[in-house]
C-alpha positions in Angstrom: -55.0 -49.2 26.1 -53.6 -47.7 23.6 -50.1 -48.4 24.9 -51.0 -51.9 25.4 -52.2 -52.7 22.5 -49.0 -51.6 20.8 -46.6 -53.6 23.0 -49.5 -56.8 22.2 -48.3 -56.0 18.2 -44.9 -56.0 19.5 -45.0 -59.1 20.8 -46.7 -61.2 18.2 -43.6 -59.8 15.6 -41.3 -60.9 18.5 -43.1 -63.9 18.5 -43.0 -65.0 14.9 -39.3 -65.7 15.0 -38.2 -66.4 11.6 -41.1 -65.1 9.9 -40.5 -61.2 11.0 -40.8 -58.9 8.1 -38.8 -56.2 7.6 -39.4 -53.2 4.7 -37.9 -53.4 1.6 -36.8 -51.3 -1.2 -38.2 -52.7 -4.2 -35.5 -51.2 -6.4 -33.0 -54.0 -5.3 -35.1 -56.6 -6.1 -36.9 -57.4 -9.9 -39.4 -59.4 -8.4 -42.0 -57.4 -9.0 -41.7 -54.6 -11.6 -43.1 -51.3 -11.3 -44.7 -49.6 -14.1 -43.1 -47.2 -16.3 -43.6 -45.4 -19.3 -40.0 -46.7 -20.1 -40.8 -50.1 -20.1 -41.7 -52.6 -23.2 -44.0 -55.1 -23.1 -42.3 -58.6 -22.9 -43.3 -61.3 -24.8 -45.9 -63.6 -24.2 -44.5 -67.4 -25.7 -45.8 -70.3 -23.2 -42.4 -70.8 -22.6 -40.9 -67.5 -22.0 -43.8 -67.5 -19.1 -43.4 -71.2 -17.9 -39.5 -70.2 -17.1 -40.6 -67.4 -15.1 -43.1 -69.1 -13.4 -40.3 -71.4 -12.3 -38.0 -69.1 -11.6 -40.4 -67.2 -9.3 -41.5 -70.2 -7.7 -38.4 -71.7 -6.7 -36.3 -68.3 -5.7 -38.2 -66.2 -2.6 -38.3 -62.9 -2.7 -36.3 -60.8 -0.5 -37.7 -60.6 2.9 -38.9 -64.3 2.7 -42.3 -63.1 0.5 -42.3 -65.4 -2.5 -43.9 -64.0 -5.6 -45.7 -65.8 -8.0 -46.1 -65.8 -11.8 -49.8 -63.8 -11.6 -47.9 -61.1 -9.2 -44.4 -60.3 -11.0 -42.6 -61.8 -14.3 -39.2 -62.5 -13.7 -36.7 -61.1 -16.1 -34.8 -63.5 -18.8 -31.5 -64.5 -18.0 -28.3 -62.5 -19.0 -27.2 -63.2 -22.6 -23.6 -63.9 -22.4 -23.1 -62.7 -25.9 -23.8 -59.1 -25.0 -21.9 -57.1 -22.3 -23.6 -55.1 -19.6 -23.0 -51.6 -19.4 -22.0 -50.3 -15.5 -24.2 -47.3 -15.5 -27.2 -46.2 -17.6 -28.5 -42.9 -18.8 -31.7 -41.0 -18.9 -34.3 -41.8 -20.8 -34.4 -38.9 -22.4 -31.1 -40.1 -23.7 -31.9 -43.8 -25.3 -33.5 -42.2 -27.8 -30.3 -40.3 -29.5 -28.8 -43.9 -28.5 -30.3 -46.0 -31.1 -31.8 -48.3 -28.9 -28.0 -49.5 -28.1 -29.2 -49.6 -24.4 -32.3 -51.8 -22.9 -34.6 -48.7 -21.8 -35.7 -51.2 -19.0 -32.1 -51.0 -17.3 -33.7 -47.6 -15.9 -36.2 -48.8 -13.0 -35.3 -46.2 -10.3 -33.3 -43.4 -8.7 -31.4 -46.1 -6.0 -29.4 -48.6 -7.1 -30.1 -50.9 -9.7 -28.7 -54.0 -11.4 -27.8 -54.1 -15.5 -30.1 -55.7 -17.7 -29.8 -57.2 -21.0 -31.4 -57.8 -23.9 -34.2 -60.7 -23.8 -33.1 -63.9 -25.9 -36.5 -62.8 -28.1 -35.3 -59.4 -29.3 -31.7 -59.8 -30.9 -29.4 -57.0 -29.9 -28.8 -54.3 -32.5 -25.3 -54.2 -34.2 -23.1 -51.7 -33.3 -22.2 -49.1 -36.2 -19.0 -49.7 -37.7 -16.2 -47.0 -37.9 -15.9 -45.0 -40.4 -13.6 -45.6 -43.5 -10.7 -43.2 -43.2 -10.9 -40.5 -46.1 -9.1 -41.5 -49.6 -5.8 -40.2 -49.7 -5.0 -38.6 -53.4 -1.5 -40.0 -54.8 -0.7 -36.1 -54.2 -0.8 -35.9 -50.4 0.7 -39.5 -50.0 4.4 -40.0 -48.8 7.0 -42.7 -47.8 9.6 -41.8 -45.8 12.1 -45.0 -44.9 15.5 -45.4 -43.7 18.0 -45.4 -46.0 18.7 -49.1 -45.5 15.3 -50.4 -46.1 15.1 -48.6 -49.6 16.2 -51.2 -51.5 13.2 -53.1 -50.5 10.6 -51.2 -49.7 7.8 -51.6 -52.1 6.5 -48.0 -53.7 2.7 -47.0 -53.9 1.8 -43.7 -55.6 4.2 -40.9 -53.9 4.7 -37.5 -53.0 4.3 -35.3 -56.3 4.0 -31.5 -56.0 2.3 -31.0 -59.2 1.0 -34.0 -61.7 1.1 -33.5 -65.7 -1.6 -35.4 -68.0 -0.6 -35.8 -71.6 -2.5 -35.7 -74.9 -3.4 -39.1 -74.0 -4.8 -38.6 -70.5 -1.9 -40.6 -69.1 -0.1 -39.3 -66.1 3.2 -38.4 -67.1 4.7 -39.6 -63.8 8.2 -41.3 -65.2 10.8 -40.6 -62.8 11.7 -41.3 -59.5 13.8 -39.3 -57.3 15.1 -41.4 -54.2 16.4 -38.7 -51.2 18.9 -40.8 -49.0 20.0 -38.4 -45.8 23.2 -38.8 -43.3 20.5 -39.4 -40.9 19.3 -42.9 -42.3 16.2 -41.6 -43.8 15.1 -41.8 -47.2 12.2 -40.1 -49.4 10.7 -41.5 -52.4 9.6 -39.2 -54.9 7.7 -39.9 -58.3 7.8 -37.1 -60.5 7.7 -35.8 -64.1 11.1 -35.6 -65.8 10.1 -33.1 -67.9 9.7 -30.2 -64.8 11.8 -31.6 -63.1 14.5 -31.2 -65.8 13.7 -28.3 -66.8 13.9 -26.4 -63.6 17.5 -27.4 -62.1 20.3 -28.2 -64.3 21.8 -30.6 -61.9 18.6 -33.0 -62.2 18.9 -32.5 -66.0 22.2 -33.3 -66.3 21.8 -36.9 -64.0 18.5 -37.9 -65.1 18.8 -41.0 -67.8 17.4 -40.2 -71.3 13.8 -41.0 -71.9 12.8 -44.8 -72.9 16.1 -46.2 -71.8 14.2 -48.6 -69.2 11.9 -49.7 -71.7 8.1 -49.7 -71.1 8.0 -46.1 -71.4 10.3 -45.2 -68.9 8.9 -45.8 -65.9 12.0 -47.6 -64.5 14.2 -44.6 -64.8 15.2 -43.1 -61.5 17.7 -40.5 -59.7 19.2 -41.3 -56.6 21.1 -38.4 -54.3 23.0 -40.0 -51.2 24.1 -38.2 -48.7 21.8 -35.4 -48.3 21.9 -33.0 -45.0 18.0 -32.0 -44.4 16.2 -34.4 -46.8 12.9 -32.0 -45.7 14.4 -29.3 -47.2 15.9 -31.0 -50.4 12.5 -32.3 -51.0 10.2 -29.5 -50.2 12.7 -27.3 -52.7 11.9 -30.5 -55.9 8.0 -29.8 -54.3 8.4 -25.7 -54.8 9.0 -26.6 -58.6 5.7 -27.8 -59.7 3.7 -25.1 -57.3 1.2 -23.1 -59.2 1.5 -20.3 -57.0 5.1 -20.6 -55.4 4.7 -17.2 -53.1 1.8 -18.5 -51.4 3.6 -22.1 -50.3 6.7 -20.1 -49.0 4.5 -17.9 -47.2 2.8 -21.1 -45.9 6.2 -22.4 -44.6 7.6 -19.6 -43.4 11.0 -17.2 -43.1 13.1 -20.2 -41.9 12.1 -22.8 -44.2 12.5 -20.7 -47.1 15.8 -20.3 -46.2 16.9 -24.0 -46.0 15.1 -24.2 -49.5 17.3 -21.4 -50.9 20.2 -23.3 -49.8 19.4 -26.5 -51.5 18.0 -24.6 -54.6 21.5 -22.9 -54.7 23.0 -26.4 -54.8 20.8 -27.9 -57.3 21.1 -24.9 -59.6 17.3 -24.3 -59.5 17.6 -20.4 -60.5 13.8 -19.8 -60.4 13.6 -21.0 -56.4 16.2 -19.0 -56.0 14.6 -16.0 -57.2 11.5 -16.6 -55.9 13.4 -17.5 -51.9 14.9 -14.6 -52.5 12.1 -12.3 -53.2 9.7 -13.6 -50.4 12.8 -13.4 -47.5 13.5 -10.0 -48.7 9.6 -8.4 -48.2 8.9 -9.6 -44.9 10.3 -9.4 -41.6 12.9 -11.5 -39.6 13.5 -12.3 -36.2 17.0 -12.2 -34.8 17.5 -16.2 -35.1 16.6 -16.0 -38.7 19.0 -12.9 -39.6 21.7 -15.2 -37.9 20.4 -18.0 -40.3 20.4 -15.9 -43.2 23.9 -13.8 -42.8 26.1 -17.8 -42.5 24.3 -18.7 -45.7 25.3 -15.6 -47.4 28.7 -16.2 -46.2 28.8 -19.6 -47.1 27.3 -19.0 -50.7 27.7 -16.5 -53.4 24.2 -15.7 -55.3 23.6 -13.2 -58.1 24.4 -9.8 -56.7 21.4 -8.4 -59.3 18.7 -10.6 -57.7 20.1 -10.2 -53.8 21.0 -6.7 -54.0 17.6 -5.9 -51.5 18.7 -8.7 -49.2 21.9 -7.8 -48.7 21.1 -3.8 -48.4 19.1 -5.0 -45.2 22.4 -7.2 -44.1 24.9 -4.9 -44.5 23.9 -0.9 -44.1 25.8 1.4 -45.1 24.1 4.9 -44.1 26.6 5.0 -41.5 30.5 5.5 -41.8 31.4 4.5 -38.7 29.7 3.4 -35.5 30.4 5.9 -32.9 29.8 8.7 -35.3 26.1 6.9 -34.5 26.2 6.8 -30.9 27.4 10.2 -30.9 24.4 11.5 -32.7 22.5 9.6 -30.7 23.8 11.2 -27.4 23.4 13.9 -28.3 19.9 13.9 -29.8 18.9 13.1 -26.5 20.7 15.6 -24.8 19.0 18.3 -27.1 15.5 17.1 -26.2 13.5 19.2 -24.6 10.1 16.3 -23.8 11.0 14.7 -20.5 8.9 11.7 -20.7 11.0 11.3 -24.3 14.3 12.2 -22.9 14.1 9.6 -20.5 12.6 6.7 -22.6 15.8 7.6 -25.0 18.0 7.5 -22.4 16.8 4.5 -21.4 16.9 3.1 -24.9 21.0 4.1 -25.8 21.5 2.8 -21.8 20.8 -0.7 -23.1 22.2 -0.4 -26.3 25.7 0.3 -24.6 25.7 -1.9 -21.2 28.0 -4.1 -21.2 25.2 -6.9 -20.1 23.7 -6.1 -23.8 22.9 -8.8 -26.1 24.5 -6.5 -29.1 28.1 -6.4 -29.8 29.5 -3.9 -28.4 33.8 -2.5 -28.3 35.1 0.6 -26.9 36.1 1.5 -30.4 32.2 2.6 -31.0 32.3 5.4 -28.4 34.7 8.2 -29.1 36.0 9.9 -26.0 36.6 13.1 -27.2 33.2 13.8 -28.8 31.6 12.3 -25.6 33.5 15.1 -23.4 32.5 18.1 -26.4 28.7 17.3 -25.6 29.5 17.6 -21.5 31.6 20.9 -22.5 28.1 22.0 -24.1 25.5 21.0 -21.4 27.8 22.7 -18.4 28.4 25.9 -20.3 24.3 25.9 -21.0 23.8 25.4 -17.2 26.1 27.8 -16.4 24.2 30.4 -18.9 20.8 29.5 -17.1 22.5 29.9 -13.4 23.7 33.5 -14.9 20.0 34.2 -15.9 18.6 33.1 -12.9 20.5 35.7 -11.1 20.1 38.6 -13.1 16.2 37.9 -13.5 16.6 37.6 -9.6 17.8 40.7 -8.9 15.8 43.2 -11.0 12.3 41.7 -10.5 11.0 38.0 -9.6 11.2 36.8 -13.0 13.1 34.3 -12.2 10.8 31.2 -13.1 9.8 32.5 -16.6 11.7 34.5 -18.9 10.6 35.7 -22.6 7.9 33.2 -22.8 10.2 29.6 -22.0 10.4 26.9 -20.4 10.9 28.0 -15.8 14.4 28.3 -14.9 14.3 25.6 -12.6 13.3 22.7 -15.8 15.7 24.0 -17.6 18.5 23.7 -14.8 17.4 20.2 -14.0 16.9 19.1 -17.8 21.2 20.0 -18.2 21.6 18.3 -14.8 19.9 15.3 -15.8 21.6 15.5 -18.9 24.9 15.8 -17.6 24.5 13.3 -14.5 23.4 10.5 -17.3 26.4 11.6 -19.4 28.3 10.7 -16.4 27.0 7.4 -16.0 27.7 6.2 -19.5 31.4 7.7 -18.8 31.9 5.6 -15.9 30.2 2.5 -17.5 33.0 2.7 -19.9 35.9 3.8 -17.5 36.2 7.4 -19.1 35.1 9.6 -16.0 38.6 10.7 -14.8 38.6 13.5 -16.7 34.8 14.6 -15.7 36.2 14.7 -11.9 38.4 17.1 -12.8 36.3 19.3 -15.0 33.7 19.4 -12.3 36.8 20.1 -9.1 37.2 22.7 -11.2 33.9 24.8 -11.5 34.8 27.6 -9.4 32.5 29.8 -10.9 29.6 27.2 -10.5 30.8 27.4 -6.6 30.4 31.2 -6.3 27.2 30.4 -8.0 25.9 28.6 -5.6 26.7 30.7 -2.9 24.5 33.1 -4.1 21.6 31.0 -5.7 18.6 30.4 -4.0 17.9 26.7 -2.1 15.5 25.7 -4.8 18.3 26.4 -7.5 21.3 25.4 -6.0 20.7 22.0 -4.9 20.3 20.6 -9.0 24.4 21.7 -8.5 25.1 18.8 -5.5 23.0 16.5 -7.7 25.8 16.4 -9.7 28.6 16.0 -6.7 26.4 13.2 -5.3 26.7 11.1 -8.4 30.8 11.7 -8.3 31.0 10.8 -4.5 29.4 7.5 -5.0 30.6 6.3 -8.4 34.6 7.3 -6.1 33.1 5.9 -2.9 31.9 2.4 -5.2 35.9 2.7 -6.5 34.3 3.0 -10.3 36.0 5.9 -10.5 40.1 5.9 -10.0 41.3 9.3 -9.9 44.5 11.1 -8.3 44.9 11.9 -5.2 45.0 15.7 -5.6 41.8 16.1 -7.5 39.9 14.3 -5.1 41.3 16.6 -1.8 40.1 19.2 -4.8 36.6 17.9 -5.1 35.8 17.3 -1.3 37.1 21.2 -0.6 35.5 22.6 -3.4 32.0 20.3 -3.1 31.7 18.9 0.0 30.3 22.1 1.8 27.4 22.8 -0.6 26.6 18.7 0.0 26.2 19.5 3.3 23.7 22.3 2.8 21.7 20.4 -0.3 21.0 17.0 1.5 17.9 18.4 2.9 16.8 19.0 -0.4 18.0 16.0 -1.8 15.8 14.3 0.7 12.6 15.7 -0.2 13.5 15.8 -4.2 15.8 13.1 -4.8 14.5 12.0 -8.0 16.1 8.6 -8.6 18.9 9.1 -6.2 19.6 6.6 -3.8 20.3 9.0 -0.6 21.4 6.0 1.6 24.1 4.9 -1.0 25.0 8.5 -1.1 25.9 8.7 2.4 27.5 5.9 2.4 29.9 6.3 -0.4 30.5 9.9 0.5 31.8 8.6 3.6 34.1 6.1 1.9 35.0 8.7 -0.6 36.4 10.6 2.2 38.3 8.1 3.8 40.5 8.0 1.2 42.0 11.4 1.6 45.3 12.0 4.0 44.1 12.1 7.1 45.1 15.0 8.0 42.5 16.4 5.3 39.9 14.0 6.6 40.2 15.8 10.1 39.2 18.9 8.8 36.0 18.0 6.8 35.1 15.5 9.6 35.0 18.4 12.2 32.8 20.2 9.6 30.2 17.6 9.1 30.2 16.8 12.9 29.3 20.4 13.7 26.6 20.5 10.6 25.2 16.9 12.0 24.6 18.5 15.3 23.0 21.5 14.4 20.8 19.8 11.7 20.2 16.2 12.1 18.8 14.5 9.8 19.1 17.3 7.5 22.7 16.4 6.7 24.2 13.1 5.5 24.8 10.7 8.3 28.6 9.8 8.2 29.3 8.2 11.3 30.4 4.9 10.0 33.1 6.8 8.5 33.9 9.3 11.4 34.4 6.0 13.5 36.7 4.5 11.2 38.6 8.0 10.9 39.5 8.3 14.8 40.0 4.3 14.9 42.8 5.4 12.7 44.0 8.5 13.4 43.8 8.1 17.4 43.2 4.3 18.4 45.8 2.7 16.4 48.6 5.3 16.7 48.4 5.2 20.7 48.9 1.5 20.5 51.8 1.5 18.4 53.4 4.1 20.3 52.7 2.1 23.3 
């Protein structure tokens, strides 16, 4: 029955035709208004209600339900005065609003349509801006084009610094037109008196006092073709400044400088002093040293008031530059703090690259003092192998002596020392000579014949960083020294590489073994067949404990063997 019954509903609503009734959201429709604590009450004139009666009666509501005046008051029409807003806040918000916004345009959380004010309640006025401060004759400025200047029409104007007579009259009576080579001009109403007073060029144009009649106010200076009008006019503003230090702080190191220009030209001594005494205390960067050494070589100032700038121009602790970098050099060489050493190192590295922004010539690094401070970092590592050996043999002393620093820091603080000396040898195509003195080291050799492995290897550190700057062709040397280096060197390579491996400390090992093979190939052949059949038996007795060379061993018998059958052929 139950199901019955429900299928009989069914059928009367399927029945009614036109009349079915669907559910609404009363949100879309203002036929009825809810209640809300955000409502007003509307007012209750006999015509205000006879309209809505109308309206009501004559518009269903949606869904085909017409509403009546006792059920719902229609809202007044839109006012076409006042535009509609397309989305409304909170009503926690109207209240910060003003009442700006209808409170009643908030009905629900769906979507609702903008209402306006009611014809009975006049909208409130919106607030008018507000007036832009008043501008004091001081801060004011007219900049126009130097065309326009004849007719541009002058209200009060830039003035550093204002004067008031006896009388309480501004003493404003000249003006100071600034035309530039740009087109731009500066209009500039001062007092005579400072202005005069400060540069003897403005006294000696400025017209005498009454000339223009009416108290001269009609006088006036015009300068014409002016390079930077902003600094011209902010070095007339820098002579009525009651505390002149404190604006050129304010404008900074490279503003200052344009002003000392133009106060140069104007022969305004004081700005020139004072320019001169605020560049000189604080610090420049290396655009602004630029700035100031062409201005100082374009213009002469008074040697007693730029003495302090010019002592940080031009030094003269120094006689000559590489009597510097030779100190330097060697201050680094005598250190004995390897995190310093290094940061040092690193520090003269840039200074003398080639890539560096300084200027650099090969006049600032003397060749011969260079070569003294290698003579004195191999004859120190020579002493320490010595030491090493004797402390060796009479008891296993050989990692401290007296108190100092191991043996083995000490070796590798002279092998660092004379590896980097190396570099900076090569960098400047010096290192010919170093080849030989090293080819040469036959004591060093006998050395390290006897030296343990630990020791000896700091030795091939050295060899390694010859065989690649001559495998890289850095290094152009003669033929004879080189067959001198590879017999002298290239054995104790060959025993070291191990330990190279395992402490290589910054060495590239692949780029050692291959530029010690290319190193090699440029020997006589003959002398390449000998220390190839050496490597080849070390390679296969040790493997990867000696330099892998085969690249060059190929090209060697592709030479030697391949080529020579076919030409005989």
């Amino acid at each position: 029955m139950e199901g019955g019954g429900t299928q009989r509903h069914r059928g009367r609503r399927r029945g009614a035709g036109s009349a079915v009734r669907r559910p609404r959201g009363w949100c879309c429709s203002f036929a009825g208004v809810p209640q809300s604590p955000d409502l007003r009450p509307f007012p209750s004139s006999g015509v205000a209600a006879a309209a809505t009666a109308a309206t009501a009666a004559s518009s269903p509501a949606p869904g085909g339900v017409g509403v009546g005046g006792g059920v719902g008051r229609k809202l007044p029409p839109k006012s076409p005065s006042i535009s509609s807003f397309h989305s409304s806040p909170t009503s926690s918000r109207l209240a910060g609003l003003g009442g700006l916004i209808d409170p009643r345009r908030i009905l629900s959380p769906g979507r609702v349509s903008p209402i306006d004010h009611d014809d009975s309640a006049p909208p409130l006025p919106l607030p008018l801006p507000l007036p832009p401060p008043p501008v004091t004759p001081a801060e004011e400025a007219v900049v126009v084009p130097a065309e326009t200047a004849a007719s541009v029409v002058v209200a009060p104007l830039v003035v550093a610094s204002r004067e008031v007579d006896a009388a309480g009259d501004e003493a404003l009576d000249l003006r100071l037109f600034l035309r530039g080579r740009d087109g731009r001009c500066v209009v500039m109403e001062l007092d005579s008196g400072v202005l005069c007073d400060s540069s003897a060029f403005f006294a000696a144009m400025a017209p005498p006092r009454g000339a223009a009649g009416d108290g001269g106010s009609g006088r006036r200076i015009e300068v014409d073709g002016v390079d930077n009008v902003e600094a011209f006019r902010a070095a007339v503003e820098l002579m009525y400044q009651p505390d002149p230090l404190r604006w050129l702080a304010a404008a900074g190191v490279s503003r200052s400088i344009d002003v000392l220009e133009v106060s140069s030209s104007i022969m305004f001594e004081r700005g020139v002093k004072l320019c001169l005494s605020y560049i000189e205390a604080v610090p420049w960067n290396e655009n602004e040293e630029e700035k100031l050494k062409n201005l100082f070589a374009r213009c002469t100032f008074d040697e007693a008031i730029s003495q302090d700038v010019l002592a940080r121009l031009r030094p003269h602790s120094w006689s000559s530059k590489e009597d510097l970098t030779v100190h330097l050099i060697q201050s680094v060489t005598s250190s004995t703090n390897s995190g310093a050493r290094k940061d040092m190192q690193s520090l003269v590295n840039g200074l003398l690259s080639k890539s560096s922004v300084y200027q650099k010539d090969m006049a600032g690094l003397n060749k011969e003092s260079l070569y003294n401070i290698c003579y004195a970092c191999l004859n120190s590592l020579v002493d320490l192998y010595d030491e090493a050996t004797e402390a060796t043999n009479h008891t296993a002393q050989a990692l401290v002596v007296k108190g100092s620093k191991p043996f083995i820091e000490r070796i590798s603080q002279q092998t660092e020392n004379l590896t980097w000396l190396l570099d900076i040898l090569v960098n400047n195509d010096m290192a010919e000579e170093f080849v030989e003195l090293w080819a040469k080291q036959d004591r060093l050799i006998r050395i390290h014949e006897q030296a343990s492995p630990m020791m000896r290897y700091e030795l091939s550190r050295i060899s390694a960083s010859i065989f690649i700057a001559i495998g890289k062709g850095r290094v152009q040397c003669r033929g004879e020294l080189r067959s001198l280096l590879f017999y002298g060197w290239f054995s104790p390579m060959l025993l070291d590489f191990g330990w190279l491996q395992r402490c290589s400390k910054g060495l590239d090992v692949r780029s050692l073994e291959e530029n010690l093979g290319q190193a090699l190939l440029t020997l006589p052949l003959k002398q390449q067949q000998c220390l190839f059949e050496e490597w080849f038996q070390c390679f296969a007795s040790k493997g990867s404990e000696c330099p892998n060379i085969t690249r060059a061993f190929q090209v060697w018998w592709r030479r030697s063997f391949v080529r020579s059958s076919v030409e005989g052929q």
